[in-house]
N, C-alpha and C positions, 0 to 999 in steps of 0.2 A: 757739385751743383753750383750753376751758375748767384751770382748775389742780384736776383731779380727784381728789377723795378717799373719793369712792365705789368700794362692792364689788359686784360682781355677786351676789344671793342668790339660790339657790333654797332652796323649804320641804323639811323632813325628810320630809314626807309629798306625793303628788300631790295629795290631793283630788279627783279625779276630771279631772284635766286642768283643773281652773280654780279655782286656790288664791286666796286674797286674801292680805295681807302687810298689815304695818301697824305704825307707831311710832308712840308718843305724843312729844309733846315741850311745852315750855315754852319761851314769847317769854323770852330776855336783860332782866332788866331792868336801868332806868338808864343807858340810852342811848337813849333819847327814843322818839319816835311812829317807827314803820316807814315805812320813805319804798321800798323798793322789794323785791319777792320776786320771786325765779326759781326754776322748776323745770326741771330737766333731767334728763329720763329715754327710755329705752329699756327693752328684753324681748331675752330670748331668747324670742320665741312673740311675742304681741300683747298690750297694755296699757293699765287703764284707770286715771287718776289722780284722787284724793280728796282736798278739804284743806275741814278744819271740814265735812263732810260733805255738800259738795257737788263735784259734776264738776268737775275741774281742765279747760277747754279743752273742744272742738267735733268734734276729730276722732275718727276711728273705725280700728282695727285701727294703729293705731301699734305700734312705728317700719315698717308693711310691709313689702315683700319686697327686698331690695338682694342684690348678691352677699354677702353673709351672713363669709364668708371673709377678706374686706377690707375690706366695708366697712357697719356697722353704724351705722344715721343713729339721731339721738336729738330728740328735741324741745325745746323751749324753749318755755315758760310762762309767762305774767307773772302771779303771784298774787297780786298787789299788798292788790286787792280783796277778796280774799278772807281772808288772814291781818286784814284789819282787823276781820275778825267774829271773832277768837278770844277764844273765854268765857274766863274769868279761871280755871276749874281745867283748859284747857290744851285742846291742838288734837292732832288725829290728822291721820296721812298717810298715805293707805290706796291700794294697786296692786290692782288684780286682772288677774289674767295665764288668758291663754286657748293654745291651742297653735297657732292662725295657722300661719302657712307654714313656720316655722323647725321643732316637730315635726309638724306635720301629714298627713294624706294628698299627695301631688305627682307628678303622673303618671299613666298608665294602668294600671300594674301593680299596685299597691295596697301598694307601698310607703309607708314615713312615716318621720316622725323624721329625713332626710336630715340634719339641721344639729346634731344633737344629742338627746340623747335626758334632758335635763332642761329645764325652763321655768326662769327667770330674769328677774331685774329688776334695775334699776340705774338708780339717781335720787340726787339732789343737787338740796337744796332752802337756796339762799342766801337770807338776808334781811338785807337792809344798812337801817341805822339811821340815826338825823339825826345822831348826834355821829361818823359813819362808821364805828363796829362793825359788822362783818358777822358772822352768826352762820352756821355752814354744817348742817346735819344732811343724815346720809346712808345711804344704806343699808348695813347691816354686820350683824353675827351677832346683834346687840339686835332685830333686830325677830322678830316672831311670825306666822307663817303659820296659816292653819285654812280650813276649807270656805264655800263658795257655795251659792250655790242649782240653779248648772250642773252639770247630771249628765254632759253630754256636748258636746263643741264639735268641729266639723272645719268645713273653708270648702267639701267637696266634699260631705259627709255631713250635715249642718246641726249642730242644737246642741238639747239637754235642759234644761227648766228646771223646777225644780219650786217653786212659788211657796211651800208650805207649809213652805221653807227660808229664806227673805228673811225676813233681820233686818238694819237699817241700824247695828245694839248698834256692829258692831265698829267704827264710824266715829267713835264717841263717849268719850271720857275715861273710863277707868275699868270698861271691856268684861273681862269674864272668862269664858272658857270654857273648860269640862274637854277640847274636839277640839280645839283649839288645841295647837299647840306651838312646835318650835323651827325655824331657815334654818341653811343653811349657807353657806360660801363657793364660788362656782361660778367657772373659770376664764375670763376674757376678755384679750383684748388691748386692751389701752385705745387701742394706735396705731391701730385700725379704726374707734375711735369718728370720725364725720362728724356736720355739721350739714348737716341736708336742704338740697337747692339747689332742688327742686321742691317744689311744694305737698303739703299732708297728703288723707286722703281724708276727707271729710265727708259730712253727711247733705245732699244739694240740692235735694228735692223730694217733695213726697206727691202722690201718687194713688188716688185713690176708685174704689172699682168699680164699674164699671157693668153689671154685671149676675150676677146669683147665679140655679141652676139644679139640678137632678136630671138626672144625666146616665141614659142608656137604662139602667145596670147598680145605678140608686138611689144614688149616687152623688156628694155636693152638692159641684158645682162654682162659682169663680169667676172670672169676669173681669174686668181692670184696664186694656184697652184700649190697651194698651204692652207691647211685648215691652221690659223692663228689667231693670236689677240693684239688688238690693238684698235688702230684708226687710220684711215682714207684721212690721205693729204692732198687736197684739189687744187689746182690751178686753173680757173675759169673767166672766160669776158662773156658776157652779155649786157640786154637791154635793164637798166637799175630796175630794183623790183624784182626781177625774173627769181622762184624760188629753185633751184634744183631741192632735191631729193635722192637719200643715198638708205637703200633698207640693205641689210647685212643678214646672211646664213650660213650653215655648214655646208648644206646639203641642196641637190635639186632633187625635186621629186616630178615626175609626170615633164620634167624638161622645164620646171618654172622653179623660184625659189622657193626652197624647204622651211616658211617659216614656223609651221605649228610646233617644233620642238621645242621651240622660244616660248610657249604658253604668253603668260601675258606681259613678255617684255617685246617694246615695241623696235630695240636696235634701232634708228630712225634716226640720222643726220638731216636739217636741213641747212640749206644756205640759200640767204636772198644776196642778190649781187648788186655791188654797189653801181657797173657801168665800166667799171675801169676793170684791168687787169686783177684781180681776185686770188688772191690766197687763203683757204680755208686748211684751219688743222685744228679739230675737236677736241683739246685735252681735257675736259672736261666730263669723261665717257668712256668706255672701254666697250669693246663687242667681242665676241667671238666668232669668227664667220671665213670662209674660203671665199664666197659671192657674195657679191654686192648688185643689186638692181638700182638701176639709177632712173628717176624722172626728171624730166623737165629742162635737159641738160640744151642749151641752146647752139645750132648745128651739128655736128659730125665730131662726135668722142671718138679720143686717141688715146691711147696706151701712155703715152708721156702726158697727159690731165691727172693722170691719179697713182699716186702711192700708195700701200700698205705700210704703216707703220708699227712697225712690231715692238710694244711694250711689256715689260717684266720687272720685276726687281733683279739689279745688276748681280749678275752670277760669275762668276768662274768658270769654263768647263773643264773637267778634268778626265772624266773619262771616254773613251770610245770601245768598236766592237763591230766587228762586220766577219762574213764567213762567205762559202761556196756557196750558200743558197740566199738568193737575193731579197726571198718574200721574206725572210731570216731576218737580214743587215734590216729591211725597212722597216720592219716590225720593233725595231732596236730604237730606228731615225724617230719613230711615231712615238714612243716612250718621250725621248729626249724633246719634240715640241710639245708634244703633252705636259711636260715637267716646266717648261716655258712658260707655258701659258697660263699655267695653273698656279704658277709660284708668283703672284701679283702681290707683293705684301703680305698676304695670308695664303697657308697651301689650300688651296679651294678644292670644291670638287668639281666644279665646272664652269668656265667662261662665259657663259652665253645666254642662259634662260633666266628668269627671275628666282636668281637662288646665289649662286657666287659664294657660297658661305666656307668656312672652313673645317668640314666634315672631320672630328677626329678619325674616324675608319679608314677614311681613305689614305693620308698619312701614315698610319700605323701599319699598314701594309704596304706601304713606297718606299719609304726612308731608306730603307738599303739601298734598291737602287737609284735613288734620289742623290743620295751621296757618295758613289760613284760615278755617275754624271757630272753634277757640278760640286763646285766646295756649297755646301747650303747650312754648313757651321752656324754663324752667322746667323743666316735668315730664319733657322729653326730653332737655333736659341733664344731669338726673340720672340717667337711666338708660342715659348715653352714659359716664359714670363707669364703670359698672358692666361696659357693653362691654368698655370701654380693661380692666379690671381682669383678665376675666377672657380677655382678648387675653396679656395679660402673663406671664399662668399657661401660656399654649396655643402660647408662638412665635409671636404676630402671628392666630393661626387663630378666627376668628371664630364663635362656636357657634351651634348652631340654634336656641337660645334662651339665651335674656341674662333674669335670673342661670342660668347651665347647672345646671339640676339635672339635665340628663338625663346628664350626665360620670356624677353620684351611681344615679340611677336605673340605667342600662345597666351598673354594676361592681356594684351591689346586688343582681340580679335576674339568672340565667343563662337565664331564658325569654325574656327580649330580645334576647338574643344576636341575633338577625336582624334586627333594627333595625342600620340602616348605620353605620359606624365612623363619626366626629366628622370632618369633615376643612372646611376652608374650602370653599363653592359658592353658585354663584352666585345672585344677589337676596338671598337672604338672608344672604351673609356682608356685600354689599355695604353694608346696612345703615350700616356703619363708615362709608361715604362719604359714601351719598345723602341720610342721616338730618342729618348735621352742616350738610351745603349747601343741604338743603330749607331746614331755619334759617336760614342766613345768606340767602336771599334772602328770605324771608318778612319778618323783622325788622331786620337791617341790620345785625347786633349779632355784630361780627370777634371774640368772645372766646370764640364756638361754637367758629370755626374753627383760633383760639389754639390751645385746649384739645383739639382734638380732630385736629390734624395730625397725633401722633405716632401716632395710630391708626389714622386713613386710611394713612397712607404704610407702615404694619405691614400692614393688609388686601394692598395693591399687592403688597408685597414676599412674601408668603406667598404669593400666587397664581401671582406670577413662577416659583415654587419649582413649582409643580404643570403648566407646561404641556406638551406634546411637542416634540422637536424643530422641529418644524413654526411653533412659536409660538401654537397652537391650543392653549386651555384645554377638549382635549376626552379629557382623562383626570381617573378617579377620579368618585364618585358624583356625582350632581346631581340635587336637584328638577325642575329644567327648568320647561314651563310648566306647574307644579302644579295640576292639575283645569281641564285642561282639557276642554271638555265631551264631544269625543269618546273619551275613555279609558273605559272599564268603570268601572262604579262601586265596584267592590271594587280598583281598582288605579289609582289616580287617577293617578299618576307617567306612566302609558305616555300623553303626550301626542304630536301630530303631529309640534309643534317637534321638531328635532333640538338636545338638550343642549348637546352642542360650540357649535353655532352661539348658541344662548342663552347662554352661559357666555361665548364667545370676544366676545361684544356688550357684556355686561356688564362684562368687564373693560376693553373700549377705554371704554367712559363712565366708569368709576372712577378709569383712570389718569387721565383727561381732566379728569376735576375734584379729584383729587388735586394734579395741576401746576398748576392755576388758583389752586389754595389756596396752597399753596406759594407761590406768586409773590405772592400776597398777603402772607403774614404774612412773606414772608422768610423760608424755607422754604430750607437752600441747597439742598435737591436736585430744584429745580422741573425742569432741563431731563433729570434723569434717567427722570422720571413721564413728560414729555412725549415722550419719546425710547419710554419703552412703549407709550405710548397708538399714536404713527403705528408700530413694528412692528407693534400688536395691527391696526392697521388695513389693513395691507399683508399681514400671513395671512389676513385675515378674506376681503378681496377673494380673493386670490389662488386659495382652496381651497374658498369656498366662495360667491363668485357667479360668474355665467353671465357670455357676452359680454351677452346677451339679457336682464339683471338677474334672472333665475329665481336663488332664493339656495335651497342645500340643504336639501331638505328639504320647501320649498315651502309651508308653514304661514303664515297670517295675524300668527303670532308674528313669525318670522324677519322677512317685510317691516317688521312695525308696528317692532319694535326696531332694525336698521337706518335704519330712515330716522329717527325721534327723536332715535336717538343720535347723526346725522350722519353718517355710516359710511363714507356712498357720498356721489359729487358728480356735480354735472350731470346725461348723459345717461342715466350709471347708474342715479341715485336717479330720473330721470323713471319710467325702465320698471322699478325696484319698486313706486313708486307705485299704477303702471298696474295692474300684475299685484296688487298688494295689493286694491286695487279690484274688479280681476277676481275674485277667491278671496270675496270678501266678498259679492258680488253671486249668483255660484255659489251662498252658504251661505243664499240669502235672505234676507239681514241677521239673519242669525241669529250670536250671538258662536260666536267660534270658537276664543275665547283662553283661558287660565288666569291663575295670578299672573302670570308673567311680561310677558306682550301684553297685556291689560287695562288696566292703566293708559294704554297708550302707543299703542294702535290709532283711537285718535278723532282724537289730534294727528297719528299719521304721514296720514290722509288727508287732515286740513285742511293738509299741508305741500305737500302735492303734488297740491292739488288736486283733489281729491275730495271736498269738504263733504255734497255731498247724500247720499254713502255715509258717511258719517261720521253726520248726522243718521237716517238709515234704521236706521240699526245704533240708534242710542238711541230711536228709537220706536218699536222693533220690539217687540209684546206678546208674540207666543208664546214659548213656552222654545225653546233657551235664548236668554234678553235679560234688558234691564238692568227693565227693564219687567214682565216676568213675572211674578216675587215681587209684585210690587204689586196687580195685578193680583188674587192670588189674598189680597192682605189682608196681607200683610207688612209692618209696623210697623219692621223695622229689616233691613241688609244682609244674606243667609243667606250660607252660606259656600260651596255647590255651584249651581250655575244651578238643578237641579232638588229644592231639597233638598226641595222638596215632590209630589207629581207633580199634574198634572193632577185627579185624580181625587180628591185630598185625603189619600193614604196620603204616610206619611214614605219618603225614597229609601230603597231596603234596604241600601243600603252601613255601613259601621261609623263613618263617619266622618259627621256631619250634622249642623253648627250653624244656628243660626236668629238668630246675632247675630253676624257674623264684617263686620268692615268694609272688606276688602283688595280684593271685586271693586268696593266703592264708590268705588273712586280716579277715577273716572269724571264727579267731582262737581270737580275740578279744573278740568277742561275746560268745565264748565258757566260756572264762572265767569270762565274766562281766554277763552272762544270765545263762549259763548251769550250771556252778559251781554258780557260784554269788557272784562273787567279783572286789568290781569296789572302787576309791575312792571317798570318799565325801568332802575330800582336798588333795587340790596336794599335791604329795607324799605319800599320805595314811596315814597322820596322822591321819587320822581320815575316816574310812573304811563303804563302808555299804555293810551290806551279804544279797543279793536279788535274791536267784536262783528261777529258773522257770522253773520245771520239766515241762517232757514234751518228747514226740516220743516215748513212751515206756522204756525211759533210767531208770534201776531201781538203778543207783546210780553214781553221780560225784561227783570228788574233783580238788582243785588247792591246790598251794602254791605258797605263793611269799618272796621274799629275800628284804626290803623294806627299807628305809634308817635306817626305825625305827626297825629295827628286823623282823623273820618273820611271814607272816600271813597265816594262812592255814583256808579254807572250804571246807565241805565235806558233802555230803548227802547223805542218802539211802532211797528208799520208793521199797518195794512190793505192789504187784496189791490191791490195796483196801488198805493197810495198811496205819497209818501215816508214815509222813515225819520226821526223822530223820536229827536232823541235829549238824553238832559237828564244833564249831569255835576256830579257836588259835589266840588271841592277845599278842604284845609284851610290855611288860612293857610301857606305858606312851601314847600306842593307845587305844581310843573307838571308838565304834562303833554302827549303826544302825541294828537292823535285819528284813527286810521287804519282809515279804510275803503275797501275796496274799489271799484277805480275814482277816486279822489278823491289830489288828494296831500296828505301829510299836513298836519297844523295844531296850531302849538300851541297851547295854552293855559294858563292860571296858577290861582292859587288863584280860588275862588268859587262861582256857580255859572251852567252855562254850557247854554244849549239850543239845539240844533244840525239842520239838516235835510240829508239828503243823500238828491236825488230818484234816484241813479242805482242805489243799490240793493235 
């Protein structure tokens, strides 16, 4: 931890929600040439750093969103390069602070401010010398606060900029202006300051639009060919004064922009133009949206006026996946911008409307495929921090979104009162468990599960605290299998699953990989998780399967979860299988599941034998399927089976994301069944290639980027012909290859091409 002797400032005046700050200082002299500068800063709100008048660093909306309460991440700089360009009458250090999540809009209720109701900054800028002086300057009551060009910033709301305020003066020696004035002292806990453990969010991609139009109502629409997240980067001249106006959606409905999914976030860039040549780029905002409508824009818009700037926290990609059926591969593609988009600092459950929060549900059934696609190491260990933290506050109870602001929201707001009281439940508190273990098998890296024992084994133990005598976790609220497709659309929760039985499933898996961890790190209280897990499984049988494996309730959920999580054995789990099968065939291959079942309905029928229902189900096009959205042009995951309907009107329910990535968990099994690539040790040091043709696909492949180097499979089979199959290992991995019909075979590093005519 750094030896800090910075103060947190805020200016005497707002500014309009986005002040700048600013000290001059002078290089020490007579202690030689500057051999090293650090900058370290953080916000109350979001911040942007300056040194000799250029951008300190790459990222965007720093220090983002953490549990705020405990723990306050700050950055680290190297500004090495840059203090070497300072003019000899002296350099400026300039923040500009916006109001980002800390006071922003957060939530549905149209609260703000949750974290505090002033903006702040807090920087320390070291620069060590060659005869080793180091000089510190730091933020404290000397610096001078005054106005931007930002009339307005929210991340739900967009942001105001009026160009005919941009002046770079304040960044330069010797700036004087009468709006200027004085900071004050603003309270922090220094013990909360952290160094980020996950990546910052940067800018990762532009995209051009491919197409500009008049919609029926006169109207000039555009589009970018990707539903994403980010920001329009404009280039404009007009008469000063003139506002443009830039409104953002996923969707069009009726041929105009789709905004009512956005409820009450207004997405809304404006720009007054100063006269001259105009550059506008909102970082202070984020949207979700494929179109953008534009007002007021002065003559004839070009495709080369406007960018899409595509914002994330910087990821790795590691995995890929594509096959013979194309709605296949893009169902794969829309996962993967979905995981983009959604991975902003916190894994969200969706970009766009006023919510953005970080749902643990939706996580806890991503994470596999999340960490397949990119390394998200990193990003999800930091906000497994944030879990543990606000576990610590709650007795072990896991909230429905990590950082909780809805604790803030629901005591804020007395019209939420009907929103259900906080309590641990199932999938999503699970979180705690399944998120730390997807890790540990994806990357092989024991110090996920170091760090995050004492929060698994808190999750177990708070659940313990909720069951009935029975042993059945089937008291107290529960999501259950959220949206699932047969519920009304205004009431998504009334799904087929019976709760208890989703609840009471979910926690035999958690105790079950609570004691596996435990026994791992040395854990002493492995046999006491393990000793839950066979109670939780000895009520689960006892109350609620048949002799005849019918399990209460009767839902595609109940079976698919059951049999994944192991539940049942032998002739039990044959005849859920069966009967899983049966209910799925009943549905037309149509899904029948929510969060809960969706991730886990493809594998429980490849367990038990049923692949061609397993395949049916994922080729199946009509709604609801996985296939569907595709079908009708969907570029990324939506969040309801029908969030669009047939006919091209938005679902009328209140809830409708168009970028939600949690029924995508689906893309897991693409890769561990369709390709056939799963590990046989964490991290894949040791791999097995088990694909399982199947729906007509006459050929898949993967690749993955793996601690150990990378590993590709890849298959082709014609009608009748043998199976082809071509494996790449990386120096120091072996591997299993198990197919069906065949016994197994190993094999080592290299690359190996294999024929198996039997299936």
């Amino acid at each position: 931890m750094p030896d800090w002797s910075a103060v947190l400032i805020s200016p005497d005046e707002d500014f309009d929600g986005a002040p700048l700050l600013r000290k001059e200082l002078r290089l020490d002299e007579g202690h030689g040439a500057v051999v090293r500068g650090t900058l370290l800063a953080t916000a109350h709100g979001v911040y942007e750093a300056f040194l000799n008048g250029r951008r300190v660093g790459d990222d965007v909306l720093s220090p983002g969103w953490s549990s705020y309460e405990w723990r306050l991440r700050y950055n680290e700089h190297d500004v090495t390069a840059l203090l070497a360009e300072t003019p000899a009458e002296g350099t400026v250090l300039g923040l500009a602070l916006g109001n980002g999540w800390f006071r922003g809009r957060l939530g549905w209720t149209g609260g703000r401010a949750y974290y505090g109701s002033e903006l702040g900054a807090f920087a320390q800028l070291e620069i060590a010398y060659a005869d080793g002086h180091v000089q510190t300057v730091v933020t404290d009551e000397s610096w001078t606060a005054g106005p931007s060009a930002v009339l307005a910033n929210d991340l739900y709301d967009g942001e105001t900029i009026d160009a005919r305020r941009l002046d770079d003066g304040w960044l330069r020696p010797g700036h004087a202006d009468p709006a200027w004035g004085g900071v004050h002292r603003g309270e922090l806990d220094l013990s909360t300051l952290t160094p980020y453990i996950g990546p910052p969010v940067k800018r990762i991609l532009e995209v051009a639009p491919v197409k500009i139009w008049t919609s029926p109502s006169g109207r000039t629409l555009v589009d970018f060919g990707q539903n994403l997240v980010g920001w329009l980067r404009v280039h404009v001249q007009g008469p000063a004064g003139t506002t443009v106006t830039l409104r953002h959606a996923e969707v069009l409905e009726h041929d105009e922009l789709g905004v009512r999914p956005l409820r009450t976030a207004h997405a809304t860039d404006r720009f007054v133009l100063s006269g001259r040549a105009d550059v506008f780029e909102p970082t202070l905002t984020f949207h979700g949206f494929r179109y953008a409508e534009v007002e007021g824009w002065p003559g004839e818009l070009t495709p080369d006026a406007l960018t899409a700037v595509v914002v994330s926290s910087e990821l790795r990609r590691t995995g890929d996946f594509s096959c013979s059926d194309e709605l296949v591969t893009q169902l794969h593609r829309n996962a993967v911008w979905g995981t983009v988009g959604n991975f902003l600092d916190v894994p969200t459950d969706c970009p766009q409307r006023d919510e953005r929060l970080g749902w643990t549900g939706d996580i806890a059934a991503f994470t596999p495929s999340a960490a397949y696609l990119f390394d998200v190491d990193d990003f999800l260990r930091d906000w497994l921090r944030d879990v543990e933290a606000e576990q610590r506050a709650a007795d072990g109870m896991v909230a429905f979104v990590v950082p909780d602001v809805l604790k803030l929201v629901l005591a804020d707001d007395p019209d939420a009162s009907s929103f259900p009281p906080q309590e641990s439940t199932a999938v999503w508190s699970d979180a705690a468990v399944w998120v730390p273990w997807a890790l540990w098998q994806a990357y092989g890296d024991r110090r996920v599960l170091e760090d995050q024992i004492g929060s698994m084994a808190a999750h177990v133990r708070r659940v313990e605290s909720l069951l009935s005598p029975t042993g059945l976790w089937d008291t107290g609220f529960q999501f259950g299998d959220w949206l699932d497709p047969t519920a009304p659309p205004e009431d998504p929760i009334l799904a087929k699953a019976d709760p208890g039985v989703v609840a009471t499933a979910c926690l035999f898996r958690s105790a079950t990989l609570v004691a596996e961890t435990a026994e791992l790190v040395g854990h002493e209280d492995a046999a006491h998780f393990r000793e839950v897990a066979e109670r939780t499984r000895t009520a689960f049988v006892e109350h609620y399967v048949a002799d005849d494996g019918r399990i209460t309730s009767d839902a595609v959920t109940v079976y698919a979860l059951a049999i994944a999580f192991g539940l049942l054995e032998g002739d039990l789990q044959a005849r859920a299988g069966d009967r899983l099968a049966e209910l799925v065939r009943e549905g037309g291959h149509h899904i029948l599941t929510g969060f809960a079942g969706t991730p886990f309905v493809t594998d429980a029928l490849t367990i038990t034998g049923h692949l061609d229902d397993a395949y049916a189900l994922l080729l199946q096009r009509e709604c609801p399927s996985w296939l569907y959205p595709v079908t009708m042009g969907a570029t990324t995951v939506w969040e309801r089976w029908d969030s669009m309907l047939p006919d091209g009107t938005i679902n009328p329910g209140q809830m409708t994301s168009f970028n939600h990535y949690a029924l995508g968990a689906v893309v897991d099994w693409l890769h561990r069944t369709v390709a056939g690539l799963a590990p046989l040790e964490p991290g894949y040091a040791r791999v097995l290639v088990a694909p399982r043709p199947g729906g007509g696909l006459t050929w898949a492949k993967t690749s993955l980027e793996t601690r150990h180097g990378a590993v590709a499979v890849g298959w082709t089979q014609a009608d009748g012909a043998a199976l082809e199959l071509d494996v790449s290992l990386p120096d120091g991995v072996t591997g299993v290859v198990r197919l069906p019909g065949e016994a197994d075979r190993e094999i080592g590093s290299g690359t190996h091409h294999l024929t198996a005519a039997s299936v």
